[in-house]
C-alpha positions as CSV (number, residue, x, y, z in Angstrom):
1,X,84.5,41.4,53.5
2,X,83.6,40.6,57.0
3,X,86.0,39.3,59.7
4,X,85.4,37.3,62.8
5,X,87.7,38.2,65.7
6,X,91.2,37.3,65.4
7,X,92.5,34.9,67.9
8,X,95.8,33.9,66.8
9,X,98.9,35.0,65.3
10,X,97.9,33.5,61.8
11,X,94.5,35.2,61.9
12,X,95.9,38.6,63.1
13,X,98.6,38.2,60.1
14,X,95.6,37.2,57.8
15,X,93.3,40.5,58.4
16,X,96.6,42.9,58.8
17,X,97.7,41.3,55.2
18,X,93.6,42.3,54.0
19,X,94.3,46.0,54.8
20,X,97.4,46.0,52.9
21,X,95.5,44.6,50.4
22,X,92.6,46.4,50.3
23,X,94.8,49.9,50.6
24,X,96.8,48.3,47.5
25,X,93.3,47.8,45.5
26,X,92.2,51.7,46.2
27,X,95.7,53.3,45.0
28,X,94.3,52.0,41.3
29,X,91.3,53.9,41.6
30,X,92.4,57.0,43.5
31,X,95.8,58.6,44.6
32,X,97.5,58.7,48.3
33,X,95.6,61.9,48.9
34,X,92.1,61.0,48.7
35,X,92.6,57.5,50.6
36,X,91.1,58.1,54.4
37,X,91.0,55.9,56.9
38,X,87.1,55.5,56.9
39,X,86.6,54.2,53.7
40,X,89.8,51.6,54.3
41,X,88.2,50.4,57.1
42,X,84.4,50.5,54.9
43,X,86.1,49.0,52.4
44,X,88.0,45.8,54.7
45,X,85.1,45.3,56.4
46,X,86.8,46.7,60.2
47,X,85.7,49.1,62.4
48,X,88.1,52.2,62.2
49,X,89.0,51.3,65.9
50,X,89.6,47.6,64.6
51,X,92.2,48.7,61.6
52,X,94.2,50.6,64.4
53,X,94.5,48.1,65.7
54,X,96.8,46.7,63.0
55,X,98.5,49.8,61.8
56,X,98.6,52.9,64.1
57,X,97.5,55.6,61.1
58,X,96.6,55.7,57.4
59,X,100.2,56.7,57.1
60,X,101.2,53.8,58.7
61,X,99.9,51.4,56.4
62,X,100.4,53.6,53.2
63,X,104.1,53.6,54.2
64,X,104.4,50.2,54.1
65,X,102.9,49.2,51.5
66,X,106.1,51.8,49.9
67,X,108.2,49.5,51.2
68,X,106.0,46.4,49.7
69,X,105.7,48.1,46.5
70,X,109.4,49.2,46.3
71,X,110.7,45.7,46.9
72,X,108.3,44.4,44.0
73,X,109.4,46.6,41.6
74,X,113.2,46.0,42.6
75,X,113.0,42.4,41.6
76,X,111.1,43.2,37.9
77,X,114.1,46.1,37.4
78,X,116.8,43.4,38.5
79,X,115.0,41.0,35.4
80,X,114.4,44.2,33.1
81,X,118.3,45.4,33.6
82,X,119.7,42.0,33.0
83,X,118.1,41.3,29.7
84,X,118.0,45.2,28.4
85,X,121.8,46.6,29.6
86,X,124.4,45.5,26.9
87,X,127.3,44.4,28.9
88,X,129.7,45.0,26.0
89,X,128.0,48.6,25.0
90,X,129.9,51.9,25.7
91,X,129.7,53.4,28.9
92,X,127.5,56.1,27.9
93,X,125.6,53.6,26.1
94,X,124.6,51.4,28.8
95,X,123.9,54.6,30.8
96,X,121.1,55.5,28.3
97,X,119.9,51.7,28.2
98,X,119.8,51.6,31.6
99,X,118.0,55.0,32.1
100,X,115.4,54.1,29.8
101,X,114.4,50.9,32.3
102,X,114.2,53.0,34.8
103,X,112.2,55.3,33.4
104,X,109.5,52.7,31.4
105,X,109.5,50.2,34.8
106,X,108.6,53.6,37.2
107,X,106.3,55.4,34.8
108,X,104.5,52.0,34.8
109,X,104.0,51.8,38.1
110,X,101.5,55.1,39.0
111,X,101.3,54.0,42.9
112,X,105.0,53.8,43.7
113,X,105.5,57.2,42.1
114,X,102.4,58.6,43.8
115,X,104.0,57.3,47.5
116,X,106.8,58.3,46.7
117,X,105.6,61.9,46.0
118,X,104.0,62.1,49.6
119,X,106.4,60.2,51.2
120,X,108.1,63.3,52.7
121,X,105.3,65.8,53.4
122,X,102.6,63.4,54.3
123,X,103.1,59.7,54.9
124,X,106.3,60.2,57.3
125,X,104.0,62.4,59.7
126,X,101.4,61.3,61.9
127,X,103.7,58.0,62.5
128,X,105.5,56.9,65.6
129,X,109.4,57.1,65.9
130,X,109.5,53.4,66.1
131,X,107.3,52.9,62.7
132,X,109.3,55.8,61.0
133,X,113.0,54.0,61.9
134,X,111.2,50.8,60.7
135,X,110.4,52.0,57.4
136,X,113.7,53.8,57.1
137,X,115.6,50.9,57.8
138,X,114.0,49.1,54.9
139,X,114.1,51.8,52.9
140,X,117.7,52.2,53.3
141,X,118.4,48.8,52.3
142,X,116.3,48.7,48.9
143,X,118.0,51.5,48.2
144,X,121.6,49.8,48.8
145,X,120.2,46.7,46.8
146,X,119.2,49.5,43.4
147,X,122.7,51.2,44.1
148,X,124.0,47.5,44.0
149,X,121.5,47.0,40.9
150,X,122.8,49.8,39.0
151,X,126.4,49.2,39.7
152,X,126.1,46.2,38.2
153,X,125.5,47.5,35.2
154,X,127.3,50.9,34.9
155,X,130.2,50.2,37.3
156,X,131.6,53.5,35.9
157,X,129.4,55.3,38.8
158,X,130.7,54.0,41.5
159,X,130.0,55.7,44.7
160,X,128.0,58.0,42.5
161,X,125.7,55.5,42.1
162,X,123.2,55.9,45.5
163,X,122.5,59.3,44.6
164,X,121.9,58.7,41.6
165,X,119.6,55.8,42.9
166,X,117.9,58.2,45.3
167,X,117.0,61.6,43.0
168,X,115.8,59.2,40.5
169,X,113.1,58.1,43.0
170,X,112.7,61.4,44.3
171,X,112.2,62.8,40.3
172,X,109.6,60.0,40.0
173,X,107.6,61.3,43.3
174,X,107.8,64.8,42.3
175,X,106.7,64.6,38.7
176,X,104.0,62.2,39.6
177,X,102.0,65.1,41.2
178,X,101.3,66.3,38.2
179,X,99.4,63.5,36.5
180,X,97.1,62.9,35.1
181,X,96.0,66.5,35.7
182,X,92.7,67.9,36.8
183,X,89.4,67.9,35.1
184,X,89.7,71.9,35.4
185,X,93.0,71.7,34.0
186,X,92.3,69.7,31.3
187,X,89.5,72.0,30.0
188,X,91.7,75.0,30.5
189,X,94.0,73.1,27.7
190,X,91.2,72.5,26.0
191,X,89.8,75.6,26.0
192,X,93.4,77.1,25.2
193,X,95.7,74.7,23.2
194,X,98.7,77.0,24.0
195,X,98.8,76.2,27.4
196,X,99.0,72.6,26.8
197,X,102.8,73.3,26.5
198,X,103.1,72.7,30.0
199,X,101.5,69.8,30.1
200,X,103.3,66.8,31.4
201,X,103.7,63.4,30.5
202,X,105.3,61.3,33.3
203,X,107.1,59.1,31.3
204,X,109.0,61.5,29.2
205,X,109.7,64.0,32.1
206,X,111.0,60.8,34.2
207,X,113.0,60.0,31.2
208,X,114.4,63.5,30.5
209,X,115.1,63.8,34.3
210,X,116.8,60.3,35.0
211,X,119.3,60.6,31.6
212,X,120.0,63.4,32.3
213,X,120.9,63.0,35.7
214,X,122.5,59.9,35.2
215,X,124.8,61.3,32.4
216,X,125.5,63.8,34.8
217,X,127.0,61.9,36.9
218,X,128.6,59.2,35.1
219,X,132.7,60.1,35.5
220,X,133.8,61.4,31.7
221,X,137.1,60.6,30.2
C-alpha cells in the first residue's frame, strides 16, 4: 500500500484509519510484543517519520486500537448476554451463565487479551499525558457500560459489579501471556509429559478465574 500526501481532513483520517488497520492485521500473526514500529510503517506503506505523524508511538496506536477492540467486543457480549443469561434462572445460575460468556467471547478474542496483558507495563509508557487521559477516559466508560452490561443480568452484584468487571479483564490479560506457549516449551512437554501439568489453556483458566471470582462476589443469602 502506497500513499500520496494527505491534504485534507478526509485523507489524513483515511491513512490514520490504514495504520489501525494494518496494526489490527499483524496482532493475527504475531502478539503486542513483537509488533515494532518499522515493520508497521513497512507494512502501511509510510515512512516511520510519516506514521508519527498520525500516532505519536507504537504504544500510541496499539492503545487505541484497545479501546477499538474493547468497544467491538462490548456490543457481541451485550448480543451474547441477552440470548444466553436466563432471566428467570437462580441467582447463582445466571452467575455461572453469565461467566461462561465471558469467558467463551474473551478466550475468542486472542488480541484483546494479549493488549490487555501489556496494557499496564508496556502500552501505557512511552505515551504522552494527554494520549494516556484519552485512552483512560474511554476506557473508563466501556468499563461503566460492562458494569451496566452485567448488572443487567445479575443485578444481585450491585456495586460489586465494576470490579468484578475490571479483574475479569485483568485475569484475561494475565493469563494470555502464557499462550500458546513457546516452541522450547512445548518440546520440554514433549520431551517430559509430566510437566505438561502446568500447561495452560486460556479458556479454561479464564473460566475457572472469572466463576470463581464472580461467585465470589455475588452477595449470599
Amino acid at each position: 500500500m502506497t500513499f500520496q500526501r494527505a491534504r485534507s481532513e478526509e485523507q489524513r483520517e483515511i491513512r490514520r484509519q490504514a495504520i489501525l488497520d494494518t496494526a489490527a492485521g499483524m496482532l493475527d500473526q504475531m502478539s503486542v510484543a513483537e509488533i515494532s514500529l518499522n515493520e508497521l510503517s513497512r507494512r502501511v506503506g509510510l515512512a516511520k517519520s510519516n506514521v508519527l505523524r498520525y500516532f505519536e508511538s507504537r504504544e500510541a496506536v496499539l492503545l487505541e486500537l484497545l479501546d477499538d477492540f474493547l468497544g467491538e467486543w462490548l456490543a457481541e457480549l451485550e448480543q451474547a448476554l441477552a440470548a444466553g443469561v436466563d432471566a428467570q434462572a437462580t441467582p447463582e445460575t445466571r452467575a455461572r451463565q453469565l461467566a461462561d460468556i465471558l469467558t467463551r467471547t474473551l478466550s475468542e478474542r486472542r488480541a484483546l487479551c494479549d493488549l490487555f496483558g501489556a496494557q499496564g507495563g508496556v502500552l501505557e509508557h512511552n505515551v504522552s499525558v494527554e494520549v494516556v487521559k484519552r485512552h483512560k477516559r474511554s476506557s473508563l466508560g466501556k468499563l461503566a457500560a460492562m458494569a451496566e452490561l452485567v448488572r443487567r443480568h445479575l443485578p444481585e452484584l450491585g456495586d460489586g459489579a465494576q470490579t468484578f468487571c475490571m479483574m475479569s479483564l485483568v485475569s484475561a490479560g494475565a493469563l494470555s501471556a502464557y499462550v500458546p506457549p513457546p516452541a522450547s516449551l512445548l518440546a520440554a512437554y514433549a520431551d517430559e509429559p509430566a510437566l505438561a501439568e502446568l500447561q495452560l489453556d486460556l479458556h479454561d483458566a479464564l473460566r475457572i478465574a472469572v466463576t470463581s471470582a464472580l461467585l465470589g462476589v455475588l452477595p449470599r443469602g
